[in-house]
C-alpha positions in Angstrom: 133.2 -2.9 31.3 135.9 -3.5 28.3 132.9 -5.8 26.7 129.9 -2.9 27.1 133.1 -0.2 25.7 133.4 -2.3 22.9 129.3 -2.8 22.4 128.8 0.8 22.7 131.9 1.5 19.7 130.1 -0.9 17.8 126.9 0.6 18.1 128.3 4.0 17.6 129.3 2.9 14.3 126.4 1.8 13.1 124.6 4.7 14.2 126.6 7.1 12.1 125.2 5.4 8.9 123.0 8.2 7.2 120.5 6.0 5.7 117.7 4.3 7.2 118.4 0.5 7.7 116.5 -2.7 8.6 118.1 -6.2 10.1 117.2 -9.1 11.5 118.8 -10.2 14.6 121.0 -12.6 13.1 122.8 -10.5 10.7 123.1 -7.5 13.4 125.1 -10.3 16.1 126.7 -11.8 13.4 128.6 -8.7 12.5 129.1 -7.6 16.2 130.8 -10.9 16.0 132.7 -10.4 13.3 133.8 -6.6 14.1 134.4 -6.5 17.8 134.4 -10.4 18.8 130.9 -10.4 21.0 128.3 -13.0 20.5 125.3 -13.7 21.2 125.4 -15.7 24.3 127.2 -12.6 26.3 124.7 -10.6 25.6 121.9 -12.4 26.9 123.2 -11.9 30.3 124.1 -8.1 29.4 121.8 -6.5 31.7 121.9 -9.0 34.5 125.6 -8.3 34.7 125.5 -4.7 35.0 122.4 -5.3 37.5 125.0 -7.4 39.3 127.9 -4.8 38.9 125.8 -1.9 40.4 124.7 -4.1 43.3 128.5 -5.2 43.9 129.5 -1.7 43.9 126.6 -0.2 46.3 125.6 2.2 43.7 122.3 3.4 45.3 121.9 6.3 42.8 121.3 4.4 39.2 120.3 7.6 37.8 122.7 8.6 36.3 123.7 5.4 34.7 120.2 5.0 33.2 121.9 5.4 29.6 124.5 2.8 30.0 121.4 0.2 31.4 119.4 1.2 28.4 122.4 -0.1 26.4 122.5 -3.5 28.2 118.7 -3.8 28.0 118.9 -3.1 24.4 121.6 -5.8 24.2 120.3 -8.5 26.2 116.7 -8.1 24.5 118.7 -8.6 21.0 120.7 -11.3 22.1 117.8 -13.1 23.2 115.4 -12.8 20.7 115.9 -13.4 17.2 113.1 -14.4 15.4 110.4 -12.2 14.3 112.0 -9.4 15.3 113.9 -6.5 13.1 116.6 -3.7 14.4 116.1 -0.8 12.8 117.9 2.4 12.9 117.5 5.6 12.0 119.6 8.3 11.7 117.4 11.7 12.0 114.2 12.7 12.2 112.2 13.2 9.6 110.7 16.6 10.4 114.5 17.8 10.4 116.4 15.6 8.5 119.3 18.5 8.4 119.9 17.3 12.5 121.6 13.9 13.6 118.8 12.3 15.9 120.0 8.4 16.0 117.2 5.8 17.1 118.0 2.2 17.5 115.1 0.1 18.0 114.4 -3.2 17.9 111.3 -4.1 16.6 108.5 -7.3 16.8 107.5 -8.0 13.5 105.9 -11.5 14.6 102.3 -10.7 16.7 101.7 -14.4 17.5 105.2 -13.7 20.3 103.5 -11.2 22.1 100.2 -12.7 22.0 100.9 -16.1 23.2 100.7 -16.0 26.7 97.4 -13.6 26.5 96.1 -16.7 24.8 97.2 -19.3 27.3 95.5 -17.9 29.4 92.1 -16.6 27.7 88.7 -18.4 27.9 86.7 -15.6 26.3 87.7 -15.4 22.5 85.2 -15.5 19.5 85.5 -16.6 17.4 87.1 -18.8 19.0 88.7 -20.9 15.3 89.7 -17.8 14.1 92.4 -16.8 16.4 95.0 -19.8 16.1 95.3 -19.3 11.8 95.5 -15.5 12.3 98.1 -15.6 15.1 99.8 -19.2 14.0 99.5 -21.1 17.5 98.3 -24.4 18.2 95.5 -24.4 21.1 95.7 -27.2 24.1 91.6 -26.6 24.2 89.4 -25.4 22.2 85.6 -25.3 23.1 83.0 -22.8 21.7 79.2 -22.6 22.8 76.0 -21.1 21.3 75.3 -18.1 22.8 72.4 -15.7 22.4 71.0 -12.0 23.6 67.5 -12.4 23.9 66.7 -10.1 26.6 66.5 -5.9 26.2 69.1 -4.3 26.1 69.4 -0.9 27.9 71.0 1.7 26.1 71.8 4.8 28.3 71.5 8.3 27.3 74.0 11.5 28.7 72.4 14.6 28.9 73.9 17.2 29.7 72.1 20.3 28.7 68.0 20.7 28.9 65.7 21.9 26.0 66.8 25.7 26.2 70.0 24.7 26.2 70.9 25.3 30.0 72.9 23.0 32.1 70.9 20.2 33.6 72.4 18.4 36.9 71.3 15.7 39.5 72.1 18.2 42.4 69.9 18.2 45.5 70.2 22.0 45.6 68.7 22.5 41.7 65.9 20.1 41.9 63.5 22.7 42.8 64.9 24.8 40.0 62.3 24.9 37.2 65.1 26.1 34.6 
């Protein structure tokens, strides 16, 4: 608890900055280092030790800790993952900049994290050569075959009203309705 008190100051401080900033990872834990003695390493397991502590305690309403596990999820995802991503905070909203409205986010700037394990698992891309430059992955496989639509396509219409504009349905009861 003494380390999440000291997190939370920490972020509190940074939060009452009243201009928009942007920071990688590595410059966020290396200042939490610096300022309040956490590293990295502790807060990987954030979340999994207030998990832990809830369990231990037979807390069976988490409700109403929900903020303080938003915390540790915030700091186990940042102590985890530090390249490609950015924290940024911001101190108000923009549609009332006069209110204090803090948001601390962190945010992937790297697609290719996210989509690698789609692609592990895909068959079905095409182009197929096209995805590995944009997203900067290397494939295991890689096969692509000629394909061609030959046959007719149907193309399905949706209507909804009839010629004098009155509503047209499939219903057995209106099928002997001229209208």
């Amino acid at each position: 608890m003494g380390f999440l008190h000291r997190f939370l100051a920490f972020l509190r401080d940074k939060m009452a900055s009243p201009v928009v900033t942007s920071q990688p990872p590595q410059v966020f834990l290396t200042e939490l280092q610096e300022r309040v003695q956490v590293d990295a390493k502790t807060l990987k397991f954030c979340y999994d030790r207030l998990s832990s502590l809830l369990k231990t305690l037979e807390i069976t309403n988490t409700d109403e800790f929900t903020p303080i596990q938003l915390v540790a999820d915030f700091a186990t995802l940042v102590g985890t993952y530090a390249k490609g991503f950015a924290i940024i905070m911001e101190p108000y909203d923009e549609r009332l900049p006069q209110v204090p409205d803090p948001v601390l986010q962190l945010s992937c700037l790297d697609a290719s994290l996210a989509m690698k394990p789609v692609f592990s698992n895909s068959s079905t891309l095409s182009p197929i050569d096209l995805y590995p430059r944009i997203l900067n992955f290397n494939p295991v496989a890689i096969q692509s075959f000629q394909m061609t639509l030959t046959r007719d396509c149907l193309c399905p219409v949706v209507v909804t009203r009839g010629a004098d504009q009155m509503p047209m349905s499939t219903k057995f009861e209106m099928r002997g309705d001229r209208a």
